[in-house]
N, C-alpha and C positions, 0 to 999 in steps of 0.2 A: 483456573489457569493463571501463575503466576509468572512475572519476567525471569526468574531464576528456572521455570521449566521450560520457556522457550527457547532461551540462549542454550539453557544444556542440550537440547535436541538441535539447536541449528552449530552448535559447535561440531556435531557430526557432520554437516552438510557443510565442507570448505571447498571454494570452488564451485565455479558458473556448471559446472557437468555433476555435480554433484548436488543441484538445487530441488529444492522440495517445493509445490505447491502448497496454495494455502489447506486445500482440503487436508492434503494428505497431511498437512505440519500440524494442523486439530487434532488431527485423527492418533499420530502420536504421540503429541503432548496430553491431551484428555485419554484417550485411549477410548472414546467414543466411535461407532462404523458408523453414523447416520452423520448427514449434512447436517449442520448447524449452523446458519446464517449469525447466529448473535454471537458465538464463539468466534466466530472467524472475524467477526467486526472487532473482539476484544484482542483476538491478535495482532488485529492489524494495527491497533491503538501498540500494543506495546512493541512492534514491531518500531514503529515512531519512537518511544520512549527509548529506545536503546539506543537508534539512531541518534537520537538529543544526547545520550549519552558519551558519544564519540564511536560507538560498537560500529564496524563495517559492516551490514547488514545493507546488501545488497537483495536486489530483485526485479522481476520482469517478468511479462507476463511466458513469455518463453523458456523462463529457466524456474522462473520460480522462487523461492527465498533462498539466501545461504551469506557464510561470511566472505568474505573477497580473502582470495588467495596470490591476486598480484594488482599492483598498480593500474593494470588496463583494466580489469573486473569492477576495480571500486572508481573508476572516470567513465564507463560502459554505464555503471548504475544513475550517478553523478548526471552524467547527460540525459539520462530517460528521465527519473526526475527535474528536469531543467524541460525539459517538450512539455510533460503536462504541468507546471507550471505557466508554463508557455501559454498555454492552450488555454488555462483558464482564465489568463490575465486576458488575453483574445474575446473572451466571452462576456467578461464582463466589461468591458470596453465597446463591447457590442450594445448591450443591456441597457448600458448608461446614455447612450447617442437615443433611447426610445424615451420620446415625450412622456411624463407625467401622464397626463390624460389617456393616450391612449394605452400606457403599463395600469394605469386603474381599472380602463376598459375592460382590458385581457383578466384582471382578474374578478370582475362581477360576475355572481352568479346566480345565474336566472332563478327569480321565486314566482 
């Protein structure tokens, strides 16, 4: 699976109603019918890579992948990405308030 097979199959999908999940965006880029966990993780790396690129390459778990066909589609993306950023700086702001000792604790394992 390379970046130039992906963007070619999501150049088809423009537009939030027009969006592909991931399975289904493997399924046509490889042309593979079985679930493929390690493919879809490499999608989803170049899925980023595009993005770094400036490529509009929106998505959600709702619509699924595709490029932004207006301004509200690619600040609709924009914001979901901005929540689980969110969400993870929350998490570990959580993590970090736990004592040393007992984050050691948590990770011993019983011999």
């Amino acid at each position: 699976m390379t970046r130039d097979q992906v963007l070619a199959v999501l150049s088809r999908h423009v537009g939030a109603e027009r969006g592909i999940h991931v399975e289904a965006l493997v399924r046509e880029v490889t042309g593979d019918l079985l679930p493929d966990p390690v493919a879809e993780r490499r999608l989803r790396a170049i899925i980023s890579e595009l993005r770094e690129e400036g490529i509009a390459v929106c998505g959600h778990p709702s619509t699924g992948y595709y490029i932004a066909e207006t301004a509200e589609e690619l600040e609709a993306s924009c914001q979901f990405l901005r929540s689980r950023a969110m969400h993870s700086l929350v998490l570990e702001a959580r993590l970090r308030k736990i004592p040393l000792p007992d984050l050691l604790g948590q990770l011993k394992l019983r011999t």
